[in-house]
Backbone and ligand atoms as CSV (ligand in chain L), in Angstrom:
chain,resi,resn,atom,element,x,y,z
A,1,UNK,N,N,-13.725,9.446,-40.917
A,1,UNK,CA,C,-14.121,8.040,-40.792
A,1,UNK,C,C,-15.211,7.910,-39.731
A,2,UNK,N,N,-16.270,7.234,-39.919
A,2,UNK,CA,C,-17.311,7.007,-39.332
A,2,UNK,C,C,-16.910,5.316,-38.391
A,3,UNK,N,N,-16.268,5.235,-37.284
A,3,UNK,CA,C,-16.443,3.634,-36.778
A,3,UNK,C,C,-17.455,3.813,-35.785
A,4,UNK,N,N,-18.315,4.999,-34.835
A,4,UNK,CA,C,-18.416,5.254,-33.904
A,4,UNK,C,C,-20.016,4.887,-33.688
A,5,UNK,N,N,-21.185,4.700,-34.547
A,5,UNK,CA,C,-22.191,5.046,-34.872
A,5,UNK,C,C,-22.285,6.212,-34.300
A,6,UNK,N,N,-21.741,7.143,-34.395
A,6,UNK,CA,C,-21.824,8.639,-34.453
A,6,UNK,C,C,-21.904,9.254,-35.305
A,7,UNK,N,N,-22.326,10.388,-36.065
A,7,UNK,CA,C,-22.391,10.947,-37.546
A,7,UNK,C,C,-20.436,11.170,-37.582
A,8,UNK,N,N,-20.191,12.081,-39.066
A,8,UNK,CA,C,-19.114,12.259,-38.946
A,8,UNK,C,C,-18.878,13.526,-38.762
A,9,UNK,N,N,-17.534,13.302,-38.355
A,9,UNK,CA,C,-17.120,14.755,-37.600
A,9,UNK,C,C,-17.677,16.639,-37.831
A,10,UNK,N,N,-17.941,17.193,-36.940
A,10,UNK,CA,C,-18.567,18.179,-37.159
A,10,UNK,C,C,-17.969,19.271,-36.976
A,11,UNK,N,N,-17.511,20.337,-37.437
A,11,UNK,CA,C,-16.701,21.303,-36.962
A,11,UNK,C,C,-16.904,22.174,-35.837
A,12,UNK,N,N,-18.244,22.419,-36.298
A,12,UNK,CA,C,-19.395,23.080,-34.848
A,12,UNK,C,C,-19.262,22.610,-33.499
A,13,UNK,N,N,-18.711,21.443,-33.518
A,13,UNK,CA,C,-18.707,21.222,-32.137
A,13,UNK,C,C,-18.102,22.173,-31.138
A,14,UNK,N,N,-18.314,21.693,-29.797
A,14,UNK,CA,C,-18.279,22.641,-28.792
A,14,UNK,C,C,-16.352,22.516,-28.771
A,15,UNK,N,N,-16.065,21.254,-28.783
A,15,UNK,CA,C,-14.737,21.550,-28.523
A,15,UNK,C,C,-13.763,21.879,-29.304
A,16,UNK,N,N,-14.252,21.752,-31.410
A,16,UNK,CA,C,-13.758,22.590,-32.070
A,16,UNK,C,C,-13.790,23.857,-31.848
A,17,UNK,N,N,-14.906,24.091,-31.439
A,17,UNK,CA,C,-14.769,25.848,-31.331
A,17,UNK,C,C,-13.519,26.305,-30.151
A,18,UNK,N,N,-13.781,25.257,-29.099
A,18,UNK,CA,C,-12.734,25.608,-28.232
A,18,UNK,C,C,-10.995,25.390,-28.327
A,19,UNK,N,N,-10.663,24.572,-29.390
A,19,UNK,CA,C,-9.781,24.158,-29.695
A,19,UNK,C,C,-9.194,25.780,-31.339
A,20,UNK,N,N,-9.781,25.993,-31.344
A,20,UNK,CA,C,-10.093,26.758,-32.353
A,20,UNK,C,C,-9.607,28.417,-31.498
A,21,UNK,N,N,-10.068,28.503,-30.437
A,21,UNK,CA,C,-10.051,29.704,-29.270
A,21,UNK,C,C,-11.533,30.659,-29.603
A,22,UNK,N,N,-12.679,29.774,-30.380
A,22,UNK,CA,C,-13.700,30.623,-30.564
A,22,UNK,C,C,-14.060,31.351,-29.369
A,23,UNK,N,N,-14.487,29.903,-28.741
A,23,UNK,CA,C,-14.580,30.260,-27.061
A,23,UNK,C,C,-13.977,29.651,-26.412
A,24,UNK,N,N,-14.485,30.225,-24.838
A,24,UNK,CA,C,-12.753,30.265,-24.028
A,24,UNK,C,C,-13.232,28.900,-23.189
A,25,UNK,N,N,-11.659,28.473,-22.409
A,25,UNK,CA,C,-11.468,27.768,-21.455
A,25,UNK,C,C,-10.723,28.086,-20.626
A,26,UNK,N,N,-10.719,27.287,-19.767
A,26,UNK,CA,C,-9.466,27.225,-18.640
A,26,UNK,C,C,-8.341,26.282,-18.619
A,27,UNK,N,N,-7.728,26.776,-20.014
A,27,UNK,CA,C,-6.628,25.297,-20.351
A,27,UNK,C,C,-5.721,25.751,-18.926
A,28,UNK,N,N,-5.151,24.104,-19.266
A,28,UNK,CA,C,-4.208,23.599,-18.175
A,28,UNK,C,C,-2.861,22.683,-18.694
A,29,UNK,N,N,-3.380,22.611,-20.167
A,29,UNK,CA,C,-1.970,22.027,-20.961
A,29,UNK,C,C,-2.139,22.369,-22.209
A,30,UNK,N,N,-1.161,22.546,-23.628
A,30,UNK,CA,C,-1.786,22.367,-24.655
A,30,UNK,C,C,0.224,21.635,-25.080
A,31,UNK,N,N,0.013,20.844,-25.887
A,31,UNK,CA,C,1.088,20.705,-26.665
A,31,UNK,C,C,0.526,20.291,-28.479
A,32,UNK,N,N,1.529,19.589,-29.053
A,32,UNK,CA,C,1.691,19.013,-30.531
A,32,UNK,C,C,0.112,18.748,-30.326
A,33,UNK,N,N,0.121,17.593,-29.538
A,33,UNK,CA,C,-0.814,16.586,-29.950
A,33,UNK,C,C,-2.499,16.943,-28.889
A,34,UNK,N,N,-2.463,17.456,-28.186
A,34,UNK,CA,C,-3.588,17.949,-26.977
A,34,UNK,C,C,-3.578,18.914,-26.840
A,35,UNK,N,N,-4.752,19.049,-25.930
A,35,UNK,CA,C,-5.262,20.485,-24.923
A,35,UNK,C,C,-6.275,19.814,-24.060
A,36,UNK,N,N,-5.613,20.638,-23.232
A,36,UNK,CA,C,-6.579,20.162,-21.499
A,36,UNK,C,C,-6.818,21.264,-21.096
A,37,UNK,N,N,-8.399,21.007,-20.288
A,37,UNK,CA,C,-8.923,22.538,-19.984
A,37,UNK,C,C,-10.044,21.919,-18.620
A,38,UNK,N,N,-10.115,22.635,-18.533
A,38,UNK,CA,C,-10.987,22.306,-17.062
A,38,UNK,C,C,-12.878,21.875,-17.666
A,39,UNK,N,N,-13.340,21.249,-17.207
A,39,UNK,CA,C,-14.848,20.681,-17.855
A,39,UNK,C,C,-16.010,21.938,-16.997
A,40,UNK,N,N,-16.420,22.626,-17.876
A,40,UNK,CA,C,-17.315,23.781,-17.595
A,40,UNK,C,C,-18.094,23.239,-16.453
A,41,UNK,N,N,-18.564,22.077,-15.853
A,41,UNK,CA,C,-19.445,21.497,-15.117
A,41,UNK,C,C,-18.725,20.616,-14.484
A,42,UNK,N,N,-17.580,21.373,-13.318
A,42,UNK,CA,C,-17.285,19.928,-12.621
A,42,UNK,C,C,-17.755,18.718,-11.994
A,43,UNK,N,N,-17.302,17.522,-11.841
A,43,UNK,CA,C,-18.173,16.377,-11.113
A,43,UNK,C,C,-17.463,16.531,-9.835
A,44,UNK,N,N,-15.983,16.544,-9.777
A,44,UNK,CA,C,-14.845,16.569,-8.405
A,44,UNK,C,C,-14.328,17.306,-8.353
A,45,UNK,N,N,-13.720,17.681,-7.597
A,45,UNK,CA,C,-12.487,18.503,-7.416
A,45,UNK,C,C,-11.702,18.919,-8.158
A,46,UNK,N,N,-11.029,17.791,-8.729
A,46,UNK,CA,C,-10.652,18.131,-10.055
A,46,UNK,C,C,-10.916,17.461,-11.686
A,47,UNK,N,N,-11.945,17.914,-12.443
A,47,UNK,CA,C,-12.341,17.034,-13.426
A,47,UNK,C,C,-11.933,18.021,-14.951
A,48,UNK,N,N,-10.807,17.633,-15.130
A,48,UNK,CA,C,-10.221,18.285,-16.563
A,48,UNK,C,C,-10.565,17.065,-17.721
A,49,UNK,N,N,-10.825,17.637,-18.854
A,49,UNK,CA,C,-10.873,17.148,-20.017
A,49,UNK,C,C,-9.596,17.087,-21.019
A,50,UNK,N,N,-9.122,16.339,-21.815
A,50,UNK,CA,C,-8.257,16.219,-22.625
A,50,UNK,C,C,-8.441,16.053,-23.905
A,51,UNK,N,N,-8.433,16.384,-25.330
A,51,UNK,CA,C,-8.881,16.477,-25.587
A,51,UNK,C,C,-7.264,16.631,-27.726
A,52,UNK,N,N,-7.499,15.821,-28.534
A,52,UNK,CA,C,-6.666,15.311,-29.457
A,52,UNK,C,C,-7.101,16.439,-29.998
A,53,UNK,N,N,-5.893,17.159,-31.157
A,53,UNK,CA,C,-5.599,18.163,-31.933
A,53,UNK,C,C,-6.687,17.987,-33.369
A,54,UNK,N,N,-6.440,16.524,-33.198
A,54,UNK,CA,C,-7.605,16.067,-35.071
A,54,UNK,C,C,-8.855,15.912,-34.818
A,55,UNK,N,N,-9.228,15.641,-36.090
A,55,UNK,CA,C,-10.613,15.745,-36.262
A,55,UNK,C,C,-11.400,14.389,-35.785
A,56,UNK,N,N,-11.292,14.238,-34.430
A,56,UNK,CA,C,-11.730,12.583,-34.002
A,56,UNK,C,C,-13.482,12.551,-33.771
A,57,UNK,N,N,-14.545,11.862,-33.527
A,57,UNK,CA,C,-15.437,12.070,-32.952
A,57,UNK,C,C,-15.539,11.427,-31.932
A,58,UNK,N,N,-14.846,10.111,-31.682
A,58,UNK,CA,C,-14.560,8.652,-30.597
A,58,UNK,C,C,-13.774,8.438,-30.055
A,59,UNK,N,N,-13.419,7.564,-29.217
A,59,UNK,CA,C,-12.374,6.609,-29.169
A,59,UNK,C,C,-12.036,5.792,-29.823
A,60,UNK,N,N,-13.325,5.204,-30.579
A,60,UNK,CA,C,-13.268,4.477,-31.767
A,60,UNK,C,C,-12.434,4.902,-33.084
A,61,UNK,N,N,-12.950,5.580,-33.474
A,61,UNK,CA,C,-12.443,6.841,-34.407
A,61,UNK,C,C,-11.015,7.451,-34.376
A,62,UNK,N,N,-10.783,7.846,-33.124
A,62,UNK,CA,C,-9.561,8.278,-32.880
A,62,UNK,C,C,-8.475,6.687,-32.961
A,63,UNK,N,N,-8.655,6.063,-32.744
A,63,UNK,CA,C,-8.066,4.727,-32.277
A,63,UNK,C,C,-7.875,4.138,-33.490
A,64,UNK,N,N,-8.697,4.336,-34.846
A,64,UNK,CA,C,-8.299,3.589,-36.084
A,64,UNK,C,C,-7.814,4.842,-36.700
A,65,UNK,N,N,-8.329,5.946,-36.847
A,65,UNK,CA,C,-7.516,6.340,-37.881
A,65,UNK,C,C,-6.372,7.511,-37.381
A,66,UNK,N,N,-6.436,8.001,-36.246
A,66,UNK,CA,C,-4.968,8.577,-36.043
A,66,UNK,C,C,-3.761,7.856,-35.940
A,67,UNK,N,N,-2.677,8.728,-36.194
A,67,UNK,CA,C,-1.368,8.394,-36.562
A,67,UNK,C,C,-0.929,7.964,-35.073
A,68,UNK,N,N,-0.146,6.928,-35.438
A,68,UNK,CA,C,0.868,6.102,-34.108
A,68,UNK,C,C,1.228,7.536,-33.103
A,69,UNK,N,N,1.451,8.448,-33.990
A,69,UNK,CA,C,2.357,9.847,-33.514
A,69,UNK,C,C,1.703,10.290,-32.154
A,70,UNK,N,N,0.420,10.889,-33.102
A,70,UNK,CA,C,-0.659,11.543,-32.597
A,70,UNK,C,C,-1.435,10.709,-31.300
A,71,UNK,N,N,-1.437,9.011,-31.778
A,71,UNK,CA,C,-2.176,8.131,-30.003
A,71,UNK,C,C,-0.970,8.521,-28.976
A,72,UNK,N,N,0.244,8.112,-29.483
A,72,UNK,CA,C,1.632,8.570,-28.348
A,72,UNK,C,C,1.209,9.675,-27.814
A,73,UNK,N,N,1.283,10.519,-28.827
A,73,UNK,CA,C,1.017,12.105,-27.832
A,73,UNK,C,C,0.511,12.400,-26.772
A,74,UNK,N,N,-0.889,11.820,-27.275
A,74,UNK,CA,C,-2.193,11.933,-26.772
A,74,UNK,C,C,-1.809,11.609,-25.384
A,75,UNK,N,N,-1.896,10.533,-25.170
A,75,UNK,CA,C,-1.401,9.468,-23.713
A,75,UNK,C,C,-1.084,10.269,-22.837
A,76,UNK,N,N,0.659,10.229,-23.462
A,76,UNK,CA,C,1.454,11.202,-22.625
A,76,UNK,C,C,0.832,12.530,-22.341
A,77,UNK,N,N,0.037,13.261,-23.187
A,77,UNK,CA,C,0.126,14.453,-22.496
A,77,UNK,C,C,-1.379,14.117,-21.012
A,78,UNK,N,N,-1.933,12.817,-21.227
A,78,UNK,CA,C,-2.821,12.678,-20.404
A,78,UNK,C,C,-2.160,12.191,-19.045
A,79,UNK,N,N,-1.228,11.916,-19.395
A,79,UNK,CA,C,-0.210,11.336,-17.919
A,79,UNK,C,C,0.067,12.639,-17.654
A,80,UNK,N,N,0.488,13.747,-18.481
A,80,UNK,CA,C,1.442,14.970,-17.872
A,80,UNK,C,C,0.321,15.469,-17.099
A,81,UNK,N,N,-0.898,15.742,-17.882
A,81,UNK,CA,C,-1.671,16.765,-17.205
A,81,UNK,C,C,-2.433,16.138,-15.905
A,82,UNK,N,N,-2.277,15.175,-15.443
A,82,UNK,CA,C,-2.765,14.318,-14.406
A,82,UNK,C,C,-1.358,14.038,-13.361
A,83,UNK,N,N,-0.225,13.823,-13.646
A,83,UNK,CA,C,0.844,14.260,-12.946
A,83,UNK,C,C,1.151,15.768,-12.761
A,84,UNK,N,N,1.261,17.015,-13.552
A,84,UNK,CA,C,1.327,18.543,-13.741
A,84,UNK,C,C,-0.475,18.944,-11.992
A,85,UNK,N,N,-1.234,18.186,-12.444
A,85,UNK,CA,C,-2.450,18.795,-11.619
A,85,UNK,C,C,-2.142,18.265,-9.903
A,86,UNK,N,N,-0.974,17.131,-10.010
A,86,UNK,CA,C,-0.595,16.726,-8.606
A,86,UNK,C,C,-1.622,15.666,-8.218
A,87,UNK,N,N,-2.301,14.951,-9.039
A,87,UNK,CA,C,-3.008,13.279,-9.242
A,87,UNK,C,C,-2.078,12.406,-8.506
A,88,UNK,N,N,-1.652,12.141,-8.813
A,88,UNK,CA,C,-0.456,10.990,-8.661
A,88,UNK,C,C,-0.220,10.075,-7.375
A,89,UNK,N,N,-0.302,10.899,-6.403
A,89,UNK,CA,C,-0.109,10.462,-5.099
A,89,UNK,C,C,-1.318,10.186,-4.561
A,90,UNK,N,N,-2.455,10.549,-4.502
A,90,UNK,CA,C,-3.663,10.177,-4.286
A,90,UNK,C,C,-4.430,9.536,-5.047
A,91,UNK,N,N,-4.297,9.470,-6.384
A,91,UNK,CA,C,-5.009,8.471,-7.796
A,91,UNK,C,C,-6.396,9.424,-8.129
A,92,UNK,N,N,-6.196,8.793,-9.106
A,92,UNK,CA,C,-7.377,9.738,-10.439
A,92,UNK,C,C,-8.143,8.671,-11.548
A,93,UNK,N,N,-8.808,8.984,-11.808
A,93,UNK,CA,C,-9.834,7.933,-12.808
A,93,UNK,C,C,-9.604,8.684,-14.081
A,94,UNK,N,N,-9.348,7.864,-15.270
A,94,UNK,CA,C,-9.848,8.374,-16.371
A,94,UNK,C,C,-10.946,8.258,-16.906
A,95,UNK,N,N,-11.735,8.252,-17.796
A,95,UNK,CA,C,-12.877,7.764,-18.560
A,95,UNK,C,C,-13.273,8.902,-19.815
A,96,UNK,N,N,-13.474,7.686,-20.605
A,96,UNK,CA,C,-13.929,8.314,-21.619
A,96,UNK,C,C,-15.111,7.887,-21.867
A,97,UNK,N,N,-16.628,8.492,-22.686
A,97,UNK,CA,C,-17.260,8.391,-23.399
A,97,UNK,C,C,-17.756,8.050,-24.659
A,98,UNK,N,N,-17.950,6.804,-24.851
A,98,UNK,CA,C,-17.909,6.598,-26.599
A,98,UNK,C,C,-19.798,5.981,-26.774
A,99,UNK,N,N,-20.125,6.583,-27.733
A,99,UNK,CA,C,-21.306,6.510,-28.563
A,99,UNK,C,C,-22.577,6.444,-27.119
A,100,UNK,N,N,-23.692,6.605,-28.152
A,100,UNK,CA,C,-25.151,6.589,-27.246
A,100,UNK,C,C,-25.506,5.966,-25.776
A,101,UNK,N,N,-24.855,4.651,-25.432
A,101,UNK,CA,C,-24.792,3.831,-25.070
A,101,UNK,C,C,-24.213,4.675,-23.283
A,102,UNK,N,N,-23.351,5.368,-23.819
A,102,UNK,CA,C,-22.341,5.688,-22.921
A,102,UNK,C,C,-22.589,7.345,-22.618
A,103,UNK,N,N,-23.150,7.751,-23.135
A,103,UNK,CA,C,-23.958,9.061,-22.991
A,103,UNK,C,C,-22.773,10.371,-23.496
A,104,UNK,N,N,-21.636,10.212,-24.567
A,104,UNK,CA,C,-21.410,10.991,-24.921
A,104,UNK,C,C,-22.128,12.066,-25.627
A,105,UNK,N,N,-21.627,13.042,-25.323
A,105,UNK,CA,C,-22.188,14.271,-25.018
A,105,UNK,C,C,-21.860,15.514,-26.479
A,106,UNK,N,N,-20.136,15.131,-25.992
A,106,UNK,CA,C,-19.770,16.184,-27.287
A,106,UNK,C,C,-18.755,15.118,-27.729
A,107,UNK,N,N,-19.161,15.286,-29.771
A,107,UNK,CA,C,-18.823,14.148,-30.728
A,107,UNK,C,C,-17.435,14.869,-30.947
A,108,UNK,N,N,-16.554,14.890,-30.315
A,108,UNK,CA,C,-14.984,15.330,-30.287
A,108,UNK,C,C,-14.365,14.387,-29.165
A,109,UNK,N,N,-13.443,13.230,-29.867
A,109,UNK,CA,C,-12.713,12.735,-28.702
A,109,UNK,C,C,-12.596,13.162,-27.447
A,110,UNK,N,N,-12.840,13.036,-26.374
A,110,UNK,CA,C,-12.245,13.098,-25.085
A,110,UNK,C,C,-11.815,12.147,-24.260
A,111,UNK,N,N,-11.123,12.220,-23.057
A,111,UNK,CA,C,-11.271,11.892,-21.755
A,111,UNK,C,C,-11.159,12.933,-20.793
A,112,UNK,N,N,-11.648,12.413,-19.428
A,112,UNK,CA,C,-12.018,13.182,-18.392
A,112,UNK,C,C,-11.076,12.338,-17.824
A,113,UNK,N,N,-10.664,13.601,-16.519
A,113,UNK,CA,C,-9.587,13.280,-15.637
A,113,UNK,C,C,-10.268,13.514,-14.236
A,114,UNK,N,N,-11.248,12.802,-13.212
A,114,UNK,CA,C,-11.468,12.992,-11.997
A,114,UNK,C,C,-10.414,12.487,-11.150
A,115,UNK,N,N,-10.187,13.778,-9.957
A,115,UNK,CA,C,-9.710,13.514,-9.008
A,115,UNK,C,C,-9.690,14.687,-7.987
A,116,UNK,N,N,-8.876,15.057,-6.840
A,116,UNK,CA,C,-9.758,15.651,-5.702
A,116,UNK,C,C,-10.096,15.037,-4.789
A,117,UNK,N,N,-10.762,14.101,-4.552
A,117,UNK,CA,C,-11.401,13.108,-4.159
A,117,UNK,C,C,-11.477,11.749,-3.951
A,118,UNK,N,N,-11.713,10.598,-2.977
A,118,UNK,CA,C,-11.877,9.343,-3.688
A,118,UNK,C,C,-13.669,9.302,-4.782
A,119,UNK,N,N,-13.861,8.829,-5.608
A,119,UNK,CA,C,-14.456,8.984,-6.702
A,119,UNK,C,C,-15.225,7.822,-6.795
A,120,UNK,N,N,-15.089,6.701,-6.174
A,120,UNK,CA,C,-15.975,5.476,-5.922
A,120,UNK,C,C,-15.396,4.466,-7.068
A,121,UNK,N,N,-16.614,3.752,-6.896
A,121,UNK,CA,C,-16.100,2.315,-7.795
A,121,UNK,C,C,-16.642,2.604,-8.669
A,122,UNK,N,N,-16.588,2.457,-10.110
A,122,UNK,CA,C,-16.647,2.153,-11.596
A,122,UNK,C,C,-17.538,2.633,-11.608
A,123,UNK,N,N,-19.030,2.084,-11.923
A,123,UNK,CA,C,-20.250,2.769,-12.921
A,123,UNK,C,C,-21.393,2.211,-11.873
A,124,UNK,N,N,-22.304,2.336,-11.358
A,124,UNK,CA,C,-23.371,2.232,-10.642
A,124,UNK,C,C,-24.253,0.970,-11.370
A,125,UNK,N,N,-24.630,0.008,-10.517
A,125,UNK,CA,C,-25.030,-1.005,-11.166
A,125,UNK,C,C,-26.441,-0.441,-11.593
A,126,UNK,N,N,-27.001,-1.547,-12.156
A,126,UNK,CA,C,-28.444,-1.124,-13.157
A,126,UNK,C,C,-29.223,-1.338,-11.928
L,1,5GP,P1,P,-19.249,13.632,-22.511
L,1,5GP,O1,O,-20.578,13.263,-21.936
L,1,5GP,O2,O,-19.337,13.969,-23.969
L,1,5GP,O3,O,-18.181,12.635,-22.187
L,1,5GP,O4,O,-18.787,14.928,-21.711
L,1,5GP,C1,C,-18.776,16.205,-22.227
L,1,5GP,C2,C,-18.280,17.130,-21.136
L,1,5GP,O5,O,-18.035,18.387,-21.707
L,1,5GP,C3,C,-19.273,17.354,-19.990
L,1,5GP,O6,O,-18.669,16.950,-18.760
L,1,5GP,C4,C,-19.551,18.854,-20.039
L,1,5GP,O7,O,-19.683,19.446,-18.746
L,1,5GP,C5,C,-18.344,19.396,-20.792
L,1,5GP,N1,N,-18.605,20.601,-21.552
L,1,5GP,C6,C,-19.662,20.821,-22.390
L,1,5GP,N2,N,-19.580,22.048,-22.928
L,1,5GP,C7,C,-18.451,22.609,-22.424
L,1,5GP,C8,C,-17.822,23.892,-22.622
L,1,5GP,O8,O,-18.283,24.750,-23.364
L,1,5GP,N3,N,-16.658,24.106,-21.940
L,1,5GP,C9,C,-16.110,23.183,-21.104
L,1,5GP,N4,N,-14.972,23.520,-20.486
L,1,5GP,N5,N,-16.672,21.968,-20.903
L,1,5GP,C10,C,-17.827,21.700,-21.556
Protein backbone atom coordinates (compact mmCIF):
# COMPACT_ATOMS: atom_id res chain seq x y z
CA UNK A 1 0.00 0.00 0.00
CA UNK A 2 1.22 3.28 -1.07
CA UNK A 3 -0.32 6.13 1.78
CA UNK A 4 3.18 7.66 2.20
CA UNK A 5 3.96 9.60 -1.09
CA UNK A 6 6.76 7.29 -1.02
CA UNK A 7 7.10 4.67 -3.89
CA UNK A 8 6.09 1.19 -2.76
CA UNK A 9 7.92 -0.96 -0.75
CA UNK A 10 11.31 -2.07 -1.92
CA UNK A 11 13.06 -5.10 -0.89
CA UNK A 12 16.55 -3.60 -1.53
CA UNK A 13 16.31 -1.53 1.11
CA UNK A 14 18.99 -1.10 3.56
CA UNK A 15 16.94 -2.40 6.38
CA UNK A 16 15.48 -5.35 4.43
CA UNK A 17 18.72 -6.47 3.81
CA UNK A 18 19.39 -6.07 7.44
CA UNK A 19 16.39 -7.62 8.67
CA UNK A 20 17.07 -10.36 6.24
CA UNK A 21 20.92 -10.80 8.04
CA UNK A 22 22.33 -9.80 4.46
CA UNK A 23 24.25 -7.37 6.35
CA UNK A 24 25.15 -7.02 9.75
CA UNK A 25 24.12 -4.97 12.79
CA UNK A 26 24.42 -4.48 16.24
CA UNK A 27 20.97 -5.78 17.28
CA UNK A 28 19.90 -5.11 20.73
CA UNK A 29 16.38 -6.78 20.55
CA UNK A 30 14.61 -8.88 18.04
CA UNK A 31 11.19 -10.51 18.86
CA UNK A 32 7.63 -11.63 16.79
CA UNK A 33 7.07 -8.30 15.77
CA UNK A 34 10.74 -6.08 15.74
CA UNK A 35 14.39 -5.71 15.67
CA UNK A 36 16.46 -3.07 17.20
CA UNK A 37 19.96 -2.46 16.31
CA UNK A 38 22.12 0.33 16.95
CA UNK A 39 21.96 3.32 13.91
CA UNK A 40 25.39 2.95 11.95
CA UNK A 41 25.79 6.87 12.50
CA UNK A 42 25.09 7.77 15.98
CA UNK A 43 23.53 11.29 16.89
CA UNK A 44 23.83 10.46 21.09
CA UNK A 45 24.91 8.28 23.18
CA UNK A 46 22.52 6.15 22.66
CA UNK A 47 20.57 6.26 19.26
CA UNK A 48 19.04 2.68 18.37
CA UNK A 49 16.61 2.15 15.64
CA UNK A 50 13.52 -0.08 15.76
CA UNK A 51 12.39 -1.28 13.21
CA UNK A 52 8.62 -3.72 12.20
CA UNK A 53 9.06 -7.37 10.83
CA UNK A 54 6.59 -6.32 7.50
CA UNK A 55 6.87 -4.87 4.60
CA UNK A 56 6.10 -1.10 5.83
CA UNK A 57 7.70 1.96 4.05
CA UNK A 58 6.01 4.75 6.77
CA UNK A 59 4.38 5.42 9.57
CA UNK A 60 1.74 6.08 7.41
CA UNK A 61 1.82 2.81 5.82
CA UNK A 62 2.60 0.88 8.71
CA UNK A 63 -0.35 2.54 10.66
CA UNK A 64 -3.13 1.59 7.97
CA UNK A 65 -2.29 -1.50 6.89
CA UNK A 66 -0.61 -3.59 9.66
CA UNK A 67 -2.41 -5.88 11.84
CA UNK A 68 -3.71 -4.59 15.43
CA UNK A 69 -1.14 -7.60 16.39
CA UNK A 70 1.79 -6.43 14.70
CA UNK A 71 1.16 -2.10 15.92
CA UNK A 72 0.90 -3.88 19.68
CA UNK A 73 4.09 -5.52 19.14
CA UNK A 74 5.75 -2.97 17.67
CA UNK A 75 5.20 -0.41 20.70
CA UNK A 76 5.98 -2.72 23.22
CA UNK A 77 9.02 -3.94 21.95
CA UNK A 78 9.92 -0.03 21.60
CA UNK A 79 9.21 0.45 25.35
CA UNK A 80 11.35 -2.85 26.05
CA UNK A 81 14.26 -1.80 24.10
CA UNK A 82 14.31 1.76 25.63
CA UNK A 83 13.64 0.32 29.19
CA UNK A 84 16.28 -3.09 28.39
CA UNK A 85 19.04 0.04 27.21
CA UNK A 86 18.35 1.68 30.90
CA UNK A 87 16.34 5.04 29.22
CA UNK A 88 13.93 5.24 31.72
CA UNK A 89 15.27 7.07 34.54
CA UNK A 90 16.86 9.78 32.66
CA UNK A 91 14.23 10.01 29.48
CA UNK A 92 14.71 9.36 25.80
CA UNK A 93 13.04 10.86 22.66
CA UNK A 94 11.50 8.89 20.09
CA UNK A 95 11.04 10.05 16.52
CA UNK A 96 10.25 8.87 13.56
CA UNK A 97 10.65 9.98 9.97
CA UNK A 98 7.86 9.99 7.51
CA UNK A 99 8.06 11.15 3.77
CA UNK A 100 10.30 14.04 1.99
CA UNK A 101 9.22 16.63 4.14
CA UNK A 102 10.82 15.00 7.11
CA UNK A 103 13.96 13.78 5.48
CA UNK A 104 13.42 10.09 5.65
CA UNK A 105 16.15 8.41 4.60
CA UNK A 106 15.47 4.65 4.44
CA UNK A 107 11.75 3.74 2.96
CA UNK A 108 11.40 0.88 5.80
CA UNK A 109 9.39 1.93 8.85
CA UNK A 110 11.40 3.14 11.66
CA UNK A 111 11.87 4.92 14.84
CA UNK A 112 14.90 6.15 16.51
CA UNK A 113 15.50 5.94 20.13
CA UNK A 114 17.92 9.00 21.41
CA UNK A 115 19.22 9.04 24.67
CA UNK A 116 22.60 9.28 26.67
CA UNK A 117 22.12 12.63 26.95
CA UNK A 118 19.70 15.55 27.45
CA UNK A 119 18.83 15.89 23.58
CA UNK A 120 17.17 19.42 23.53
CA UNK A 121 13.84 20.62 22.55
CA UNK A 122 11.92 19.24 19.52
CA UNK A 123 13.08 20.38 15.99
CA UNK A 124 15.08 23.70 15.48
CA UNK A 125 12.99 26.51 14.38
CA UNK A 126 13.16 27.69 10.61
P1 LIG B 1 15.86 8.25 8.50
O1 LIG B 1 16.39 9.56 8.03
O2 LIG B 1 15.38 7.39 7.37
O3 LIG B 1 14.86 8.40 9.61
O4 LIG B 1 17.08 7.53 9.21
C1 LIG B 1 17.77 6.46 8.69
C2 LIG B 1 18.86 6.09 9.68
O5 LIG B 1 19.41 4.86 9.28
C3 LIG B 1 20.01 7.09 9.76
O6 LIG B 1 20.12 7.57 11.10
C4 LIG B 1 21.23 6.28 9.33
O7 LIG B 1 22.41 6.59 10.06
C5 LIG B 1 20.78 4.84 9.57
N1 LIG B 1 21.39 3.86 8.69
C6 LIG B 1 21.52 3.96 7.34
N2 LIG B 1 22.14 2.87 6.85
C7 LIG B 1 22.39 2.07 7.92
C8 LIG B 1 23.02 0.78 8.05
O8 LIG B 1 23.45 0.15 7.09
N3 LIG B 1 23.09 0.27 9.31
C9 LIG B 1 22.62 0.92 10.41
N4 LIG B 1 22.76 0.32 11.59
N5 LIG B 1 22.02 2.14 10.32
C10 LIG B 1 21.92 2.69 9.09
Amino acid sequence: MNVSGLPPYDDANVFARILRGDIPSRRVHEDEFALAFHDINPLTPVHVLVIPKGAFVSAADFHAAASDAQIAGFWRAVARVARDLGLEDTGYRILSNMGPDAGQEVPHFHVHLFGGRPVGKMVPRA
